[in-house]
C-alpha positions in Angstrom: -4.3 -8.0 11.3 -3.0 -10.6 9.1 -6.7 -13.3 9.6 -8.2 -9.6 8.9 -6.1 -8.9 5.7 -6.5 -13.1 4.7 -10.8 -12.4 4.6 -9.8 -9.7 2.0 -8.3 -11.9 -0.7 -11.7 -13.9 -1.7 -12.9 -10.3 -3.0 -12.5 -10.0 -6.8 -9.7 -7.8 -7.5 -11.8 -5.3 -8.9 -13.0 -4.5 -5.8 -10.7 -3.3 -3.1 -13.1 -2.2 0.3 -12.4 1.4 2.1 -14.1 0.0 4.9 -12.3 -3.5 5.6 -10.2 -2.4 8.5 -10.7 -0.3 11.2 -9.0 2.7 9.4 -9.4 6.2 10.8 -11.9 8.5 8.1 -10.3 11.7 8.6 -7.3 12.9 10.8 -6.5 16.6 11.7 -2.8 16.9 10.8 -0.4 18.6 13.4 3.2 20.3 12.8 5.5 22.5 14.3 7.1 23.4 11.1 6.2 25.4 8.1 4.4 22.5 6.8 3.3 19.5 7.8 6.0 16.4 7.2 5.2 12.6 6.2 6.0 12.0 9.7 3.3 14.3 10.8 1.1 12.6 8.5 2.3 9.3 10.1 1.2 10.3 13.8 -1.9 11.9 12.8 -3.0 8.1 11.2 -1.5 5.6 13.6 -2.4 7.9 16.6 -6.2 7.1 15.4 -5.8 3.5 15.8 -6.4 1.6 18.9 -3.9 0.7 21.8 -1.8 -2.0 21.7 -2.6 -2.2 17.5 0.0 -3.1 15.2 -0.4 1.1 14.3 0.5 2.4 17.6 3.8 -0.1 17.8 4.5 1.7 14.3 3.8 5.1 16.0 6.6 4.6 18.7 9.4 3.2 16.1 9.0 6.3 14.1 8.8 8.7 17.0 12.2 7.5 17.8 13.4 7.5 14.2 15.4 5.1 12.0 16.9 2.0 13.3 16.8 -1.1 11.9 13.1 -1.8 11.7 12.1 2.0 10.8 12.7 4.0 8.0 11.8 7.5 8.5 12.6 9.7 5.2 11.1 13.4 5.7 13.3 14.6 2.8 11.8 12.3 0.2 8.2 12.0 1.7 8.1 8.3 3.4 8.0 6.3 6.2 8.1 2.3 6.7 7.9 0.3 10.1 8.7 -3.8 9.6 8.9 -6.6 12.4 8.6 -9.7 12.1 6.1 -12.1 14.3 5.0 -15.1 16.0 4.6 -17.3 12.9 7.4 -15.8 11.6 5.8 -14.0 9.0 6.3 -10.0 8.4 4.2 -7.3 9.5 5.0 -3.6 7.9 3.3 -0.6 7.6 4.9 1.9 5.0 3.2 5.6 4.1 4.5 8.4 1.4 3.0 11.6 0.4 2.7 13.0 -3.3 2.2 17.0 -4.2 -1.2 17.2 -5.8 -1.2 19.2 -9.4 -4.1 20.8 -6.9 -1.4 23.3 -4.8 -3.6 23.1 -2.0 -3.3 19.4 -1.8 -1.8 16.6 -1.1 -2.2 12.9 -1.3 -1.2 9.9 1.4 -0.9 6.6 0.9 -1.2 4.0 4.1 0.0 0.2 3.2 -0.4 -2.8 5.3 1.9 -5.8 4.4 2.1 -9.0 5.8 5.0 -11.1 4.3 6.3 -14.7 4.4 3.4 -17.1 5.2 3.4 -18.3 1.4 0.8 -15.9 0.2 1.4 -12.9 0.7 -1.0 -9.7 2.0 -1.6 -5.9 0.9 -4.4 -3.5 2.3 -3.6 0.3 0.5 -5.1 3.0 1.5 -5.2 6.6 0.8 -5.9 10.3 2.1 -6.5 13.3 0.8 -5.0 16.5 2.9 -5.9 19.9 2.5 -3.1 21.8 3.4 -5.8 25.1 4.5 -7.7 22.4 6.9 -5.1 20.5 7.5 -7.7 17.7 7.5 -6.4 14.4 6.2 -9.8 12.6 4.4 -10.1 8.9 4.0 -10.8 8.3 -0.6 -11.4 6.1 -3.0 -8.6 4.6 -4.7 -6.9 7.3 -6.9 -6.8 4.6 -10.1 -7.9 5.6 -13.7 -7.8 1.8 -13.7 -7.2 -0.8 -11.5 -4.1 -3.2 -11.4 -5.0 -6.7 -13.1 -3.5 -10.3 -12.7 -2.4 -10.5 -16.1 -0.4 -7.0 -15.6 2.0 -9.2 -13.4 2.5 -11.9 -16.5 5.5 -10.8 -18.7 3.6 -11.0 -21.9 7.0 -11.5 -23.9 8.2 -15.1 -22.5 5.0 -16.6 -21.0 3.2 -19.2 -23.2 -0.1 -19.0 -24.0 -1.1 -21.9 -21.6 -0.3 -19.6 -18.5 -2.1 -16.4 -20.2 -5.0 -18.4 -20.0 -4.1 -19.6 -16.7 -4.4 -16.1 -15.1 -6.8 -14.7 -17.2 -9.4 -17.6 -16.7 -8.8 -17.8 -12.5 -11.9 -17.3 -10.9 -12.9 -16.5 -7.0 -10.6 -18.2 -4.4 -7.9 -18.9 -7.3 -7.6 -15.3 -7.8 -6.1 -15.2 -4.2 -2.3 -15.7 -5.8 -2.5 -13.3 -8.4 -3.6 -10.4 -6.4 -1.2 -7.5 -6.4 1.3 -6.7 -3.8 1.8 -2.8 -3.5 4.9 -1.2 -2.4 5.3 2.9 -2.4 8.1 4.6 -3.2 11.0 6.0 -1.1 12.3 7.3 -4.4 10.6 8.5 -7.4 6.4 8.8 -7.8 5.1 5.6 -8.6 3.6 2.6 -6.9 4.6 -1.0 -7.7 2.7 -3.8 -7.2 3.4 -7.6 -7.8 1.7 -10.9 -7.4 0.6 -12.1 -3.9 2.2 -15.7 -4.5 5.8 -15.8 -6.1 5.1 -19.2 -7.2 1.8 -18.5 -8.7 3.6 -19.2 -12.0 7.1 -19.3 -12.6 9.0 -16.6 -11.1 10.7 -16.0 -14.7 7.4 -15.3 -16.1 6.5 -12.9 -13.7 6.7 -8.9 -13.7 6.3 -5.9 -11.7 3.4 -3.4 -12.3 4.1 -0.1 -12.2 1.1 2.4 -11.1 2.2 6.0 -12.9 1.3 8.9 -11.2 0.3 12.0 -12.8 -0.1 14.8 -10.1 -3.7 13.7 -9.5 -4.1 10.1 -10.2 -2.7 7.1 -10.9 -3.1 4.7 -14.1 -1.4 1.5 -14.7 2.0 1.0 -17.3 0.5 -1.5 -19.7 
């Protein structure tokens, strides 16, 4: 996954692909209960994905349920798998539902992270469920707008020199600034930060903050 994820970051970060990985584009949701559970949501995607895939090692870790590497959270909505491998870099998939505004809805969020080889990786992904179908349906990006490079810069100490650093950086050099999602265990909203700590100083960096609104999302400028 992680050459996969690497082909991803010479794409302007305007442009985030629906189709770059082998991503399932709908799933019927099962569930015993009254309603279906993020861990429900969580098999119906990784049990999609091909044998032996980084998804279906996910799927047995939260079959089990939490241990050191899982993090299965029905109460609050999320799940998150995390091992690390051969180059010693880590692999985690992490998911979380939101209530849609839309009673009859709900949205999932999927993200692939791969950690520790010096530039860091992020492939999100969302879902749209229909609680009558209980069809889980692959969509666009939820954003009124999308995340920028210069929305990781904290405006109030950086100079002007590294303003123009970010805001200039072109093709390949975008590769560092682009964003770093995590989902929320707690709370509504996505952070994102920049894929290479060192991009600029650490001190001048920030975390984005993606608000959500009950139906989309729209970044905290």
């Amino acid at each position: 996954m992680r050459n996969l994820l690497k082909s991803l970051l010479v794409i302007a970060i305007s442009v985030i692909p629906t189709v770059a990985m082998a991503q399932p584009e709908s799933c019927t949701v099962k569930h015993s209960g009254s309603k279906a559970t993020i861990k429900d949501f969580a098999k119906a995607y990784c049990s999609q994905c091909e044998q032996g895939s980084f998804e279906r090692q996910a799927l047995t870790a939260i079959n089990k349920g939490n241990s050191k590497k899982c993090v299965v959270d029905t109460k609050n909505g999320y799940v998150k798998y995390s091992t690390k491998i051969a180059d010693g870099s880590v692999e985690t998939l992490e998911m979380c539902v939101w209530n849609c505004d839309n009673k009859n809805e709900k949205l999932v969020a999927v993200n692939h992270l791969s950690e520790g080889g010096g530039l860091d990786e992020s492939f999100l992904e969302f879902y749209r469920y229909d609680v009558k179908t209980k069809l889980m349906t692959h969509i666009e990006h939820p954003f009124v707008d999308e995340p920028q490079p210069i929305d990781m810069v904290d405006l109030s100490v950086a100079g002007d020199d590294v303003v123009n650093q970010v805001r200039s950086a072109r093709n390949e050099d975008m590769n560092k600034y682009l964003p770093i999602y995590s989902l929320p265990r707690y709370g509504k909203n996505i952070t994102f930060r920049m894929a290479d700590r060192n991009a600029i100083h650490p001190a001048l960096q920030r975390t984005g903050t993606l608000i959500w609104n009950g139906s989309t999302f729209s970044v905290d400028r």
